[in-house]
Backbone as CSV, one residue per row, in Angstrom:
resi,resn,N_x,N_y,N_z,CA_x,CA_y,CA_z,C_x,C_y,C_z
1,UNK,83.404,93.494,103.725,82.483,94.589,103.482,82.746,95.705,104.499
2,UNK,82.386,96.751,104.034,82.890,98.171,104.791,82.071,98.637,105.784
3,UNK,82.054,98.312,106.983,80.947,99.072,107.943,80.451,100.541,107.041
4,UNK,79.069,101.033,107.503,79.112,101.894,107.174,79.122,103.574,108.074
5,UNK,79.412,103.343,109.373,80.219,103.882,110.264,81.664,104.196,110.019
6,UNK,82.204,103.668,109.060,83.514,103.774,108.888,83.743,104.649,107.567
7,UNK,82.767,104.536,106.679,83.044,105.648,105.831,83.065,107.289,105.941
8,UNK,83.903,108.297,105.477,83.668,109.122,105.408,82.709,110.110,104.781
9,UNK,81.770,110.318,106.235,80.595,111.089,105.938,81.026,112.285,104.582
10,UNK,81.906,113.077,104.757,81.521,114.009,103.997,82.115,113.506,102.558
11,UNK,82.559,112.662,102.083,82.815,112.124,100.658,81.752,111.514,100.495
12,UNK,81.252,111.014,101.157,79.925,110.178,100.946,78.883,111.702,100.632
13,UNK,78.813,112.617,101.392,77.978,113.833,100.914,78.560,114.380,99.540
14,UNK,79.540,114.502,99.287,80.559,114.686,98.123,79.600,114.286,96.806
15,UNK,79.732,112.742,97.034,79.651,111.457,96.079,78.069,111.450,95.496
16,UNK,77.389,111.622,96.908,76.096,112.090,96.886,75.575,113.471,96.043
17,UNK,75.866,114.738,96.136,76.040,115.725,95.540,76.030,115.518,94.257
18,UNK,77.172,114.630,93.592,77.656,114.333,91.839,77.000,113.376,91.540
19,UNK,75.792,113.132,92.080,74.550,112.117,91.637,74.690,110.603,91.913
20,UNK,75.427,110.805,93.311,75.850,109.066,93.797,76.554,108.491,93.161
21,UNK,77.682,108.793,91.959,78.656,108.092,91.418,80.051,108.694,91.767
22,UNK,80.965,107.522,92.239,81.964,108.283,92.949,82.985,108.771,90.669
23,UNK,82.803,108.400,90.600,83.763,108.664,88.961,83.225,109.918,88.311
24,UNK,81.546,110.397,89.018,81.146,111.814,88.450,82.006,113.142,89.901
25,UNK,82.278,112.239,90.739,83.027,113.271,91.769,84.759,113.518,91.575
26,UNK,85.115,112.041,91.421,86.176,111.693,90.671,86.453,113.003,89.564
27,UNK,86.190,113.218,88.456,85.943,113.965,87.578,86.300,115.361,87.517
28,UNK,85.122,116.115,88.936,85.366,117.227,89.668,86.517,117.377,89.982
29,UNK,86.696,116.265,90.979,88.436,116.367,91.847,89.829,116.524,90.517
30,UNK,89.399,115.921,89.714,90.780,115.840,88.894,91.343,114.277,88.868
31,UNK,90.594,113.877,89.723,91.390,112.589,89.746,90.917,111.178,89.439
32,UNK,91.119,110.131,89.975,90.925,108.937,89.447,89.870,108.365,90.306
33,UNK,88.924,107.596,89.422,87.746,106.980,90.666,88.393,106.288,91.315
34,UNK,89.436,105.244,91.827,89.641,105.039,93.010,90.238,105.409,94.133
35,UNK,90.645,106.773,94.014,91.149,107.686,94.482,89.903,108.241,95.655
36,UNK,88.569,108.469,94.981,87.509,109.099,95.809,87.397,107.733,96.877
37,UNK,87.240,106.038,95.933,87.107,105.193,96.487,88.025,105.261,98.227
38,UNK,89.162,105.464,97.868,90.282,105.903,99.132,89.605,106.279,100.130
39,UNK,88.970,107.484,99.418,88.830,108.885,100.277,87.496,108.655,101.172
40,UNK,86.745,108.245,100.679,85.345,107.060,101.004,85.607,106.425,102.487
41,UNK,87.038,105.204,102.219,87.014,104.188,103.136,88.068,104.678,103.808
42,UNK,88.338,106.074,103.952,89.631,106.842,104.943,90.623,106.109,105.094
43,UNK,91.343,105.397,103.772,92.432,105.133,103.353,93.474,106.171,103.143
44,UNK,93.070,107.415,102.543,93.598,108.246,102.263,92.590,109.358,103.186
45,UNK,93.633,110.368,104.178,93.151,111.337,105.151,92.433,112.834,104.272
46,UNK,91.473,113.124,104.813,91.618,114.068,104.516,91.683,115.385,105.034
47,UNK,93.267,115.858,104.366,93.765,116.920,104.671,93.491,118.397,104.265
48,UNK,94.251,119.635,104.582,92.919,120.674,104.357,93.440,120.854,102.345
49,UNK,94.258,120.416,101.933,93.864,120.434,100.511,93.039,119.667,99.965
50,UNK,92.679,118.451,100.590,91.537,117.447,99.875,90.381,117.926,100.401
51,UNK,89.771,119.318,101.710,88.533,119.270,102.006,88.609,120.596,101.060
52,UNK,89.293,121.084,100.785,89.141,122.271,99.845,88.831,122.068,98.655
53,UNK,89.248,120.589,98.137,88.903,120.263,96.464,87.565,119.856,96.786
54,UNK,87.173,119.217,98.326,85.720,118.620,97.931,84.478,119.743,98.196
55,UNK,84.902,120.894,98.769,84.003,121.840,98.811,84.021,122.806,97.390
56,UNK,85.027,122.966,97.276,84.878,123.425,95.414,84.096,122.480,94.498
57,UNK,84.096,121.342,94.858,83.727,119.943,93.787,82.480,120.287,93.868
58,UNK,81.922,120.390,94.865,80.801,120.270,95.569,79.817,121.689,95.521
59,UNK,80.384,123.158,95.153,80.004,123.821,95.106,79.542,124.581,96.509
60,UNK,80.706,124.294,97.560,80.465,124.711,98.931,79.331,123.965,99.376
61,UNK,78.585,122.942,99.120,77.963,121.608,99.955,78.649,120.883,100.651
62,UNK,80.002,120.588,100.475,80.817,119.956,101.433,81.751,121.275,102.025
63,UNK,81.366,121.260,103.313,82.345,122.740,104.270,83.629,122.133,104.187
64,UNK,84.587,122.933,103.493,85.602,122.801,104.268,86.680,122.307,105.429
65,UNK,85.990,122.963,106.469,86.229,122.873,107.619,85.616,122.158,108.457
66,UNK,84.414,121.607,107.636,83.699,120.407,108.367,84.450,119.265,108.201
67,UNK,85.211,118.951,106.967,85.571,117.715,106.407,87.069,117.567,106.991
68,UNK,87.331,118.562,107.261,88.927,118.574,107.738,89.223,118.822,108.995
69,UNK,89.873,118.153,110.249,89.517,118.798,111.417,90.592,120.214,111.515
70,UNK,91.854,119.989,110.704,92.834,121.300,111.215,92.334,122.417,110.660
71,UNK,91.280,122.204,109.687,90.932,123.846,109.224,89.812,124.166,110.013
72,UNK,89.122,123.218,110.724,88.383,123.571,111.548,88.872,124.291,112.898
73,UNK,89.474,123.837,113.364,90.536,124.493,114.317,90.734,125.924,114.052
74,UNK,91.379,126.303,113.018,91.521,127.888,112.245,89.971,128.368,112.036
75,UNK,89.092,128.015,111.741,87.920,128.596,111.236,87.124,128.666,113.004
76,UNK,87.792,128.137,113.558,86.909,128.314,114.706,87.954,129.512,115.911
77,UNK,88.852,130.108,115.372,89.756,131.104,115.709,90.960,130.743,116.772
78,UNK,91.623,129.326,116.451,93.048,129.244,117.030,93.722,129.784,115.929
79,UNK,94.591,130.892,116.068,95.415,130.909,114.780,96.126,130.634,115.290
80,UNK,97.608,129.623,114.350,98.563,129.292,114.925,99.416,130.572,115.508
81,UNK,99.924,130.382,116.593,100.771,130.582,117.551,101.995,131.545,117.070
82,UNK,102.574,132.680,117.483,103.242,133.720,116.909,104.591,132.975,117.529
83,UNK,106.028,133.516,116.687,106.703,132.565,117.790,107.632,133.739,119.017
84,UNK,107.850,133.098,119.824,107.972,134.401,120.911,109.966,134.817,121.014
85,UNK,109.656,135.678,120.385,111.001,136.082,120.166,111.652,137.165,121.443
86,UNK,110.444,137.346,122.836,111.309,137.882,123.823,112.246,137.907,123.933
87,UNK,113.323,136.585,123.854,114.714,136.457,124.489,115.894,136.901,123.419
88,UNK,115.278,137.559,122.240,115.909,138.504,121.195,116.636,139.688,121.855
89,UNK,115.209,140.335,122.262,115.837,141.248,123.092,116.755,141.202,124.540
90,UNK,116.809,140.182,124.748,117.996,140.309,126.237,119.147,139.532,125.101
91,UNK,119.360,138.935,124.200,120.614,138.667,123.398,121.540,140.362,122.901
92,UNK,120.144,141.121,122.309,120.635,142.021,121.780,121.336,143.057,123.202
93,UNK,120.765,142.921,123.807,121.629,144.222,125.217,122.379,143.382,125.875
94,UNK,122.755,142.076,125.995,123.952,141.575,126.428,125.060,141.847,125.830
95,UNK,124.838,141.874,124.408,125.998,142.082,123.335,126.190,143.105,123.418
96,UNK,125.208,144.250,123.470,125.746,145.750,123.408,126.363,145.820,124.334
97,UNK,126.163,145.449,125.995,126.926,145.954,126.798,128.483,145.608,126.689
């Protein structure tokens, strides 16, 4: 039996939302009830395309960025990292000289 510490809160809010049946959330998602089942017992992660299907599913009741930690990261303003092309410029004036 599945602790229930171990399930994922926000599929469980998901599941909850589509009237406590994971096959009426199932449905939403596109996919197969044991698929949500997965997603439930964090068999399957969820990544920022699966917190995006469950906040659409859900009608923006499940955040996004709550359910996912890397979009949380972005929504909370790390944008990834520019890449630093300084040493472009000392390639380019070595060559010229």
């Amino acid at each position: 039996m599945t602790e229930p510490e171990k399930l994922n809160l926000h599929v469980k809010a998901a599941i909850d939302f589509c009237g406590g049946k994971q096959s009426l959330l199932a449905e939403k998602l596109g996919c197969a009830q044991q698929t949500v089942s997965k997603l439930l017992l964090g068999e399957i992660e969820i990544d920022p395309t699966w917190a995006v299907r469950l906040s659409q599913a859900t009608s923006g009741f499940v955040k996004a960025a709550e359910a996912c930690p890397v979009l949380a990261e972005v929504v909370a303003g790390s944008p990834p990292q520019a890449p630093d092309n300084s040493h472009d410029d000392q390639v380019e004036t070595e060559t010229a000289q």
